[in-house]
DSSP file (Angstrom, degrees, kcal/mol; ACC not computed):
  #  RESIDUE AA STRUCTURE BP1 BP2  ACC     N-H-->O    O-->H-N    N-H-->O    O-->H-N    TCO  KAPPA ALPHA  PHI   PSI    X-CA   Y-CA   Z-CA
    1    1 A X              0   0    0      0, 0.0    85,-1.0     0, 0.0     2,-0.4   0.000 360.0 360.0 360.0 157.2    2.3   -1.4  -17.2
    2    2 A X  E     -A   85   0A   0    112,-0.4   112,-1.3    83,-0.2     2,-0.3  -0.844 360.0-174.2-134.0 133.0    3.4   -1.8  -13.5
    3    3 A X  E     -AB  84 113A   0     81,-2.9    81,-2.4    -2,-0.4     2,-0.7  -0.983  16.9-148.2-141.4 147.1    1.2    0.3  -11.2
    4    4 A X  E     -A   83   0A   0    108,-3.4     2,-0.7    -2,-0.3   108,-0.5  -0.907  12.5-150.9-126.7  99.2    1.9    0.6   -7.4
    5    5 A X  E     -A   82   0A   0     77,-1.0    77,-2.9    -2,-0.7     2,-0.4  -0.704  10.0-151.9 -78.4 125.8   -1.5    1.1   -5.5
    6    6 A X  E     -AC  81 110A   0    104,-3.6   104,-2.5    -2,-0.7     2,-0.7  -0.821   4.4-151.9-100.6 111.1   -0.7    3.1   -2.4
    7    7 A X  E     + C   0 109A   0     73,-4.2    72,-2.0    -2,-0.4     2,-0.2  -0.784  19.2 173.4-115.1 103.6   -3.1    2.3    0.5
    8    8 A X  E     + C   0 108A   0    100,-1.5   100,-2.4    -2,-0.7     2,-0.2  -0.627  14.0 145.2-112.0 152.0   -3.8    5.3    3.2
    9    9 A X        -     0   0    0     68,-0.3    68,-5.9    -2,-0.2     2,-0.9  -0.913  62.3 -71.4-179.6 167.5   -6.4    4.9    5.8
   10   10 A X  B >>  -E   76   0B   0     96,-0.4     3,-2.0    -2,-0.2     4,-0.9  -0.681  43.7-151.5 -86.3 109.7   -6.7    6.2    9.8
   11   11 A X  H 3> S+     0   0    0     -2,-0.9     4,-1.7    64,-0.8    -1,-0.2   0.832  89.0  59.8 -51.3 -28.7   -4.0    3.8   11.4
   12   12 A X  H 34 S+     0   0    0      2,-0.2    -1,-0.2     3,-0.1    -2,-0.0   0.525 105.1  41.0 -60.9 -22.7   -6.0    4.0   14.5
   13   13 A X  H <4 S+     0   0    0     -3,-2.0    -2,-0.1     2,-0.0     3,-0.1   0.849 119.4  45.3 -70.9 -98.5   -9.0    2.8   13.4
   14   14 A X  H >< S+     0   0    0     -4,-0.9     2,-7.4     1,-0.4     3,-0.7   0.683 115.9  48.3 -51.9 -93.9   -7.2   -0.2   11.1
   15   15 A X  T 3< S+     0   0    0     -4,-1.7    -1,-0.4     1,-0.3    -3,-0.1   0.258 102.0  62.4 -59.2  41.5   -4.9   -1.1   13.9
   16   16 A X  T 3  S+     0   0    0     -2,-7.4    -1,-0.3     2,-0.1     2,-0.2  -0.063  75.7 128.4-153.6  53.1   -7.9   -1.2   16.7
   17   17 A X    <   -     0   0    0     -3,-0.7     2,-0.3     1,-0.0     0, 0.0  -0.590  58.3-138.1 -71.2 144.3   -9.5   -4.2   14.7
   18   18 A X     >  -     0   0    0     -2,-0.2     4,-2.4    -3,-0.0    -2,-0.1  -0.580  39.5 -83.0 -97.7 176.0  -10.2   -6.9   17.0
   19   19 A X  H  > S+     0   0    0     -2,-0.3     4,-2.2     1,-0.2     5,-0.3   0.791 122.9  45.1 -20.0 -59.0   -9.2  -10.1   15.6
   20   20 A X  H  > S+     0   0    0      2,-0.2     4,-0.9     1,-0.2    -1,-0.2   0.754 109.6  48.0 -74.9 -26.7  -12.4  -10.7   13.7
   21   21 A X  H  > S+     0   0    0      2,-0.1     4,-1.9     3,-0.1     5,-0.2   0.938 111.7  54.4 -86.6 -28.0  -13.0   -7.8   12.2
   22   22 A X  H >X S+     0   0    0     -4,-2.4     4,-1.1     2,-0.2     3,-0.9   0.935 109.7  49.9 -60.4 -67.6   -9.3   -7.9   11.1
   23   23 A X  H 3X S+     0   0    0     -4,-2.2     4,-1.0     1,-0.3    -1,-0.2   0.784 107.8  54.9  11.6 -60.6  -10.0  -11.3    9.6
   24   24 A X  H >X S+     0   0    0     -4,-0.9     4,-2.0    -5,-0.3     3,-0.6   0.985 104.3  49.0 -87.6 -24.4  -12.8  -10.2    7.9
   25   25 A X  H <X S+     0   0    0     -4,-1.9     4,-0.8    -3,-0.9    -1,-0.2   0.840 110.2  49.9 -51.0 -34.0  -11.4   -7.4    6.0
   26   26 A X  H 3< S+     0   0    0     -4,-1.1     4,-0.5    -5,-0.2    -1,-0.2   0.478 104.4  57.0-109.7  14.4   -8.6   -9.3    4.8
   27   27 A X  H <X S+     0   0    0     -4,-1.0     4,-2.4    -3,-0.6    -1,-0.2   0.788 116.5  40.5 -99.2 -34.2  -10.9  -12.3    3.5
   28   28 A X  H >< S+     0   0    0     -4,-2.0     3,-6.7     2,-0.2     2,-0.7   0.618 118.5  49.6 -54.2-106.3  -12.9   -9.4    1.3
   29   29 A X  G >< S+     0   0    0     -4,-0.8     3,-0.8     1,-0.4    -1,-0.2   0.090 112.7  40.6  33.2 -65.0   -9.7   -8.1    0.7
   30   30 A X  G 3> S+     0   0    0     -2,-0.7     4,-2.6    -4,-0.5    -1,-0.4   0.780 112.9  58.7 -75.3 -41.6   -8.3  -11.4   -0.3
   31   31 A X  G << S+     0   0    0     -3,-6.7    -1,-0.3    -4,-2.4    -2,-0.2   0.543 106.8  43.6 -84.1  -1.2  -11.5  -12.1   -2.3
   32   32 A X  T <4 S+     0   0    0     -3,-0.8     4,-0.3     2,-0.1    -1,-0.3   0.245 115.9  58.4 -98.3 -10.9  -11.1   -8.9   -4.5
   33   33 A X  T >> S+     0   0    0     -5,-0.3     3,-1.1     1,-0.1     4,-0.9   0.985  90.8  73.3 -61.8 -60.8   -7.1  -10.2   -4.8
   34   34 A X  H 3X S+     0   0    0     -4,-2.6     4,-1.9     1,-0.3    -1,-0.1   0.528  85.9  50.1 -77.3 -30.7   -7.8  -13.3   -6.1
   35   35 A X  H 3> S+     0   0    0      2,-0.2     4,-0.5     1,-0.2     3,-0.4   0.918 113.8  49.6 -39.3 -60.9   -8.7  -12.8   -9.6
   36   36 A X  H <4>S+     0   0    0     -3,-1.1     5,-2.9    -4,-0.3     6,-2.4   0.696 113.3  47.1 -29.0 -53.3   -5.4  -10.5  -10.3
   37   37 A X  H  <5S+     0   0    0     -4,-0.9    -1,-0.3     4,-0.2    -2,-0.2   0.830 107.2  55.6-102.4  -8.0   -3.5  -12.9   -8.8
   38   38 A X  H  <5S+     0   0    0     -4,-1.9    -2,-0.3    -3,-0.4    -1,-0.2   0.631 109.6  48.4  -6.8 -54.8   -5.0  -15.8  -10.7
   39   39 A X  T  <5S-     0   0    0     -4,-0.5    -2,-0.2    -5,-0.1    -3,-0.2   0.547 119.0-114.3 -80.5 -19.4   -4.3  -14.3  -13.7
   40   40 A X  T   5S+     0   0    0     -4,-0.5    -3,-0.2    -5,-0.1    -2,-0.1   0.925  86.5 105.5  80.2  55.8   -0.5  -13.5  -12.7
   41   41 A X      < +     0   0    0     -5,-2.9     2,-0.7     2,-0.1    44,-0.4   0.222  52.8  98.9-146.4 -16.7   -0.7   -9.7  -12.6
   42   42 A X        -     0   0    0     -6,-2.4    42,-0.3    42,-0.2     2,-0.2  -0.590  53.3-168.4 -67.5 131.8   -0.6   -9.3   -8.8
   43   43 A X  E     -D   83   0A   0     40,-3.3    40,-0.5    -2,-0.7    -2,-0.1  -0.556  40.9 -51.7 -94.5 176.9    2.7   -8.4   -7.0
   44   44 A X  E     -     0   0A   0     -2,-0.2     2,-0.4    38,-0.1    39,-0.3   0.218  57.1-170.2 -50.3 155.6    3.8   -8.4   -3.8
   45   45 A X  E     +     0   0A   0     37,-0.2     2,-0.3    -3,-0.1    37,-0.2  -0.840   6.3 180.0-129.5-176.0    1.7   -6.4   -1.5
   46   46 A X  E     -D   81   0A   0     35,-2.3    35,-1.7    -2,-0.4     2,-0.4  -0.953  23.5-141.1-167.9 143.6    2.3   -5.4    1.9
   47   47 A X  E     -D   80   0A   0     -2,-0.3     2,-0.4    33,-0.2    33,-0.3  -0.899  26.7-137.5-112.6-176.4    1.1   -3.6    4.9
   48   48 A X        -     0   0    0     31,-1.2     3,-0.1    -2,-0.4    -2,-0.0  -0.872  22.4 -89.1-116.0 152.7    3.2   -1.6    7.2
   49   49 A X        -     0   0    0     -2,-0.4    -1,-0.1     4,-0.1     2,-0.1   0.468  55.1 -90.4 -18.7-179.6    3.8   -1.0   10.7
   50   50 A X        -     0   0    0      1,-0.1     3,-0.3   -38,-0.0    -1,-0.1  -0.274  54.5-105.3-105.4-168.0    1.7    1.6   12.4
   51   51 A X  S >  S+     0   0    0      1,-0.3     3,-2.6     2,-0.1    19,-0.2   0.600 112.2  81.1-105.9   4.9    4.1    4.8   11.9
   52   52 A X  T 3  S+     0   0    0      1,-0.3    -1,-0.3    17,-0.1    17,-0.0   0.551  93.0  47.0 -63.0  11.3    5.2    4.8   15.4
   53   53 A X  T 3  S+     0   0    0     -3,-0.3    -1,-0.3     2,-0.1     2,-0.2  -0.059  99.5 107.8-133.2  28.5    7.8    2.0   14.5
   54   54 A X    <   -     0   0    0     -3,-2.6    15,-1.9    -5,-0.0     2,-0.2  -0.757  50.8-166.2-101.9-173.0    8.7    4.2   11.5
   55   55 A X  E     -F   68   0C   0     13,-0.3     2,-0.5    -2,-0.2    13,-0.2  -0.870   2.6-162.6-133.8 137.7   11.8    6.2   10.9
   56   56 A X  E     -F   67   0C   0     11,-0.6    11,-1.7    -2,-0.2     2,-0.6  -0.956   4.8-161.0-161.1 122.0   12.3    8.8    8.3
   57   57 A X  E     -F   66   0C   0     -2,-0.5     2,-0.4     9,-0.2     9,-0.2  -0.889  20.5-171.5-105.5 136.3   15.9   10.1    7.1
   58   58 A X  E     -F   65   0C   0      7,-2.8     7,-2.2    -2,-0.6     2,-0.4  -0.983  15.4-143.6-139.1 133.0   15.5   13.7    5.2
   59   59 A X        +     0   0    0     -2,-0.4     2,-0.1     5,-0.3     5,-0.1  -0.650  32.0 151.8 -80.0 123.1   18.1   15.4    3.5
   60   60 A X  S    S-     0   0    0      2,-0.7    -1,-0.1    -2,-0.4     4,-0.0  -0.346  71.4 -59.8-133.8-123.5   18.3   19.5    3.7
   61   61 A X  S    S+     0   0    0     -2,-0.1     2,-0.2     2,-0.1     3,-0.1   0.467 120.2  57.0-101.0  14.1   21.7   21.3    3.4
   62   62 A X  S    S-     0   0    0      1,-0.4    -2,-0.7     3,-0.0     3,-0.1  -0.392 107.0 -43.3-124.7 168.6   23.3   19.7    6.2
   63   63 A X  S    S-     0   0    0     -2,-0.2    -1,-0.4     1,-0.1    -3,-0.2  -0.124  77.3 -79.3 -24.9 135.5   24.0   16.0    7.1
   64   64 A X        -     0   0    0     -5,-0.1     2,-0.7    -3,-0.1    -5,-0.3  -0.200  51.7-143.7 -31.0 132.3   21.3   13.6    6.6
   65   65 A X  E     -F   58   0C   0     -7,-2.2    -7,-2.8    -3,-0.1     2,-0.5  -0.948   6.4-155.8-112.6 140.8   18.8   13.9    9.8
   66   66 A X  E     -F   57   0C   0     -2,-0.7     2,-0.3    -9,-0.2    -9,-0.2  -0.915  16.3-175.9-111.8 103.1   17.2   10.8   11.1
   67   67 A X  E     -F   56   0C   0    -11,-1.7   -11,-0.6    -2,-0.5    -2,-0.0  -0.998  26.7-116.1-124.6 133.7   13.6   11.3   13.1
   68   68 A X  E    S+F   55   0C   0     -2,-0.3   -13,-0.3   -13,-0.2     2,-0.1  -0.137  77.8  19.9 -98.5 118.8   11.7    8.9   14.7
   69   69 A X  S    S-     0   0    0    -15,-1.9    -2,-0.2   -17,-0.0   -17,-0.1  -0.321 105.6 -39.8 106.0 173.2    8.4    8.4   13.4
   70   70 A X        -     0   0    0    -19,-0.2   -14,-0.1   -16,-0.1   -19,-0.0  -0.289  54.1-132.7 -76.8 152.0    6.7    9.0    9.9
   71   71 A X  S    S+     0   0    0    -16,-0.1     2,-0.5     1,-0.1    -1,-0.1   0.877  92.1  50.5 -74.1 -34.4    7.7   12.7    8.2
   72   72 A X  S    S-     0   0    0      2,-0.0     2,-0.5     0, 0.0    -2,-0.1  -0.784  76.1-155.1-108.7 143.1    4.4   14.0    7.2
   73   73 A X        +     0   0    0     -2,-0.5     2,-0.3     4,-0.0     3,-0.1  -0.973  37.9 142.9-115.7 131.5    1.5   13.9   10.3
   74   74 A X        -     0   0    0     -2,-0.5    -2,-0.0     1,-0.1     0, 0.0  -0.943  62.5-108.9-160.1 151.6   -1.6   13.8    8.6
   75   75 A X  S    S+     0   0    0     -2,-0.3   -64,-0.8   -65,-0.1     2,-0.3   0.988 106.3  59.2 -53.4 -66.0   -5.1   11.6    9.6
   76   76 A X  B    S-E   10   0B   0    -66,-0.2     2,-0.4   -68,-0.1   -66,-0.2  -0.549  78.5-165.9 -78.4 134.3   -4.6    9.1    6.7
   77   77 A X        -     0   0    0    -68,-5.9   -68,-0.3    -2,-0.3    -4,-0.0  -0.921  27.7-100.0-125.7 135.7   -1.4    7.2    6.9
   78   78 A X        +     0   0    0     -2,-0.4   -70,-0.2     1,-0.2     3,-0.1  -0.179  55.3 161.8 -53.4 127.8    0.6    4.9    4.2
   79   79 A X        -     0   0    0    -72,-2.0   -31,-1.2     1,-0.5     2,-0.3   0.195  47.8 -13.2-141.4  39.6   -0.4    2.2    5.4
   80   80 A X  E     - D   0  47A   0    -33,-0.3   -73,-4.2     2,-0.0    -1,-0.5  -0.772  54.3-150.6 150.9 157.7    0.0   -0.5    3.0
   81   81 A X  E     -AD   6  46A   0    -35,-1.7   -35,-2.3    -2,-0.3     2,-0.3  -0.973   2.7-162.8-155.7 135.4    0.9   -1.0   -1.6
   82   82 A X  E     -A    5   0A   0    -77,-2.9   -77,-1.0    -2,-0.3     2,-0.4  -0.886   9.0-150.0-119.7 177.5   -0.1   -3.5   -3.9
   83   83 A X  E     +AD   4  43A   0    -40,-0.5   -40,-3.3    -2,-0.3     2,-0.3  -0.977  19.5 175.2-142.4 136.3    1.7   -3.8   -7.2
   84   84 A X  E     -A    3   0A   0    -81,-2.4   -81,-2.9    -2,-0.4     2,-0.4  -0.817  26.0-141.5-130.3 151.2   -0.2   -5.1  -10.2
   85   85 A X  E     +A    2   0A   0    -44,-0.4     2,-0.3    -2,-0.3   -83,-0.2  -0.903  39.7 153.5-117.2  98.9    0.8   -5.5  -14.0
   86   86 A X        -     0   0    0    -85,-1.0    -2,-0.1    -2,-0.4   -45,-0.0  -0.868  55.4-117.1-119.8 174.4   -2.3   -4.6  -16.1
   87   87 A X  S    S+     0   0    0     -2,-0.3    -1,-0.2     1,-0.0     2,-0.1   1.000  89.7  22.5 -71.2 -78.7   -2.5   -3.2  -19.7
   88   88 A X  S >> S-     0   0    0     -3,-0.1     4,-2.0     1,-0.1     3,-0.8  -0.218  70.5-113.3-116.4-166.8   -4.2    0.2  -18.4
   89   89 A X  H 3> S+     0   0    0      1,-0.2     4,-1.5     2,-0.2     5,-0.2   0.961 113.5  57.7 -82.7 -23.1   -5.0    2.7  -15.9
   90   90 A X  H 3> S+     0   0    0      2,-0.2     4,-5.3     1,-0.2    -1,-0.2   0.786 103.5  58.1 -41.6 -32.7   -9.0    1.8  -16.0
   91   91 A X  H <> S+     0   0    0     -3,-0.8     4,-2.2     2,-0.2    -1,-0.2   0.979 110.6  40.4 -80.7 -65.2   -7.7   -1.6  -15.1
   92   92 A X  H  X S+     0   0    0     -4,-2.0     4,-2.2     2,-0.2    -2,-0.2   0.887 117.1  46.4 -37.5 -50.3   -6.0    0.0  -11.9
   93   93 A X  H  X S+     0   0    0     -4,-1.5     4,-3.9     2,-0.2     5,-0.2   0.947 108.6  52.2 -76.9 -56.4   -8.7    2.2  -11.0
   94   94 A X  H  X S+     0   0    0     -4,-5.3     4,-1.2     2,-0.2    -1,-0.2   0.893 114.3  49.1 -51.2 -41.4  -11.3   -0.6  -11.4
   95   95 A X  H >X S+     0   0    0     -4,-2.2     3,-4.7     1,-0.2     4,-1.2   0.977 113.1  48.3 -13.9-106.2   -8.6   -2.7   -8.8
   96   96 A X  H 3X S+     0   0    0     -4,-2.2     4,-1.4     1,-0.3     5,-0.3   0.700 105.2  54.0 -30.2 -36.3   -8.6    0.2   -6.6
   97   97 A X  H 3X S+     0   0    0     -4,-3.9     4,-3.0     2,-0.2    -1,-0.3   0.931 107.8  52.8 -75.6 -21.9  -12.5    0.7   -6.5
   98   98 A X  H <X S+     0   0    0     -3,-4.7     4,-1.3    -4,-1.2    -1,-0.2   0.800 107.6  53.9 -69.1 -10.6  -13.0   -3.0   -5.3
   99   99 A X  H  < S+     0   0    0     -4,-1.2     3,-0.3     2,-0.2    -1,-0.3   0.926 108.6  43.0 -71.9 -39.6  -10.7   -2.5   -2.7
  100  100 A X  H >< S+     0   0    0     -4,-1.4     3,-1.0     1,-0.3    -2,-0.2   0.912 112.3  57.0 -93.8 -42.9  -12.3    0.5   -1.2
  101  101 A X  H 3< S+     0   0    0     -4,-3.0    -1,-0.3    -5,-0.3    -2,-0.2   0.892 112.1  41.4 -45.5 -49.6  -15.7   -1.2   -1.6
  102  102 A X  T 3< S+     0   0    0     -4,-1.3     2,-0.7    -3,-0.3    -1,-0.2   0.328 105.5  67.2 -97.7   1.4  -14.6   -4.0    0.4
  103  103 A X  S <  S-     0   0    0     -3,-1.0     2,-0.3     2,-0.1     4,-0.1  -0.938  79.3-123.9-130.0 132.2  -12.6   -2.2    3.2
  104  104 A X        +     0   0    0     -2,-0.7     2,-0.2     2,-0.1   -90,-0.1  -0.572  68.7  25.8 -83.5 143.3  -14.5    0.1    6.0
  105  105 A X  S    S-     0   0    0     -2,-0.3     2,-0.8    -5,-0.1    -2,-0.1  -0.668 107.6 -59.0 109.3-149.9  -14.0    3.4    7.0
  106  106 A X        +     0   0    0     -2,-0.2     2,-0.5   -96,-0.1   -96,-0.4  -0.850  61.1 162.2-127.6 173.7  -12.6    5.6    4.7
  107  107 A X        -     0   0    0     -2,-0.8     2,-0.3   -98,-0.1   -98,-0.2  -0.963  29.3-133.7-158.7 159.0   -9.3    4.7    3.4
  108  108 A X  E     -C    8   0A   0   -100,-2.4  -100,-1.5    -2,-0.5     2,-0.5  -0.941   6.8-149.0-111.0 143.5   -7.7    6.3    0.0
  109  109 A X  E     -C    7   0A   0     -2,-0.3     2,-0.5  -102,-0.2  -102,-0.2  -0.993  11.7-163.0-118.6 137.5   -5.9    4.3   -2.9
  110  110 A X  E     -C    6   0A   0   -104,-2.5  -104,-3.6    -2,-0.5     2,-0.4  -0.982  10.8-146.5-101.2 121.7   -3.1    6.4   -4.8
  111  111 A X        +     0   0    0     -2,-0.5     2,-0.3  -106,-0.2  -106,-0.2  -0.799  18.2 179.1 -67.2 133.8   -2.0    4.9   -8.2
  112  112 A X        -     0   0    0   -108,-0.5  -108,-3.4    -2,-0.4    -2,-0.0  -0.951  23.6-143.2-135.9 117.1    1.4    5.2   -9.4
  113  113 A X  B     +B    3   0A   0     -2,-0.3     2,-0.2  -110,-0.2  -110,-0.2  -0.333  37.7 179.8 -49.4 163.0    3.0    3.7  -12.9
  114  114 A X        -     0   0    0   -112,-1.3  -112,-0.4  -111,-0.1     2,-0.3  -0.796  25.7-140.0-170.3 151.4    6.6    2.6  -11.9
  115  115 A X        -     0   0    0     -2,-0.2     2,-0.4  -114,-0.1    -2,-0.0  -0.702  25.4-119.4-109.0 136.4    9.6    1.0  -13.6
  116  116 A X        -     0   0    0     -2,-0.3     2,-0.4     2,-0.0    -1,-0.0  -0.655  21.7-164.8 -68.5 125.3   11.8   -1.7  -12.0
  117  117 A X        -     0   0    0     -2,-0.4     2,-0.6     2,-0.0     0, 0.0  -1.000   8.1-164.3-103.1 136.2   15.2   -1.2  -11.4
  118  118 A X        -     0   0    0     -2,-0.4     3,-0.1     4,-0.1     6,-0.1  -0.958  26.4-130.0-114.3 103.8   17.3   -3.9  -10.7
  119  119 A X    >   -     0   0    0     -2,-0.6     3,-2.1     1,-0.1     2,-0.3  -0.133  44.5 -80.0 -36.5 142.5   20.7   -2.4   -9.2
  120  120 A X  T 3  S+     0   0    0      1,-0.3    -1,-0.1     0, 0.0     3,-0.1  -0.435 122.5  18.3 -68.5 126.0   24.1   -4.0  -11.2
  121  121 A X  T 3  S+     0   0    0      1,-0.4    -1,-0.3    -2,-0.3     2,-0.2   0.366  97.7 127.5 110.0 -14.3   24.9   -7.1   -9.9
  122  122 A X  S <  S-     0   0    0     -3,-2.1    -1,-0.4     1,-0.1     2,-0.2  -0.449  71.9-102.5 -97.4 150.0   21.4   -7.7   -8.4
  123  123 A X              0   0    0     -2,-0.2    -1,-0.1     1,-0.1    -4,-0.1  -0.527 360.0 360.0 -61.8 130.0   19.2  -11.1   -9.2
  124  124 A X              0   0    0     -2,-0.2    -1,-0.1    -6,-0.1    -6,-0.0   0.017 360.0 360.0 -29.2 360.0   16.3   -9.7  -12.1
């Protein structure tokens, strides 16, 4: 099963890392990765932009409206996904607790199954 860990944390904290502490997060980080992706069941991962460089288009009964910046304002902000293929959700959850051990402050992981779609005409 293809499970999309969703990584929320205070961007303001995580983006006021100096160099080194940024560094050192992402070599725990890296060092709770590496099994996963050893094995071939890691996917891409990512982080994102702080949300001032987001964008957010929302549909109501009108024309699309396009507003600057993230839709929901909240403390914890998406601020980063992995996507892993393990057999079950323990497998995820266990994932997700090594992360949070390994990353300071206090940061949230949301799991999500999800199915690929590959649009017609699109590479597989």
């Amino acid at each position: 099963m293809l499970y999309a860990i969703l990584c929320y944390a205070n961007e303001e904290t995580v983006f006021a890392w100096s160099k080194e502490e940024e560094a050192a997060v992402m070599g725990r980080l890296n060092a709770v990765q590496e099994p996963l992706a050893r094995a071939g069941k890691l996917g891409p991962t990512g982080r994102l932009m702080p949300t001032t460089a987001a964008t957010t288009v929302r549909k109501g009964k009108d024309e699309p409206l396009v507003i600057d910046g993230p839709f929901a304002e909240t403390k914890e902000a998406l601020l980063g996904f992995y996507t892993i293929d393990v057999e079950t959700l323990d497998e995820a959850i266990a994932f997700s607790k090594e992360l949070s051990a390994v990353n300071p402050g206090s940061t949230s992981y949301e799991i999500r199954p999800f199915y690929v779609f590959h649009p017609k005409g699109s590479p597989a």
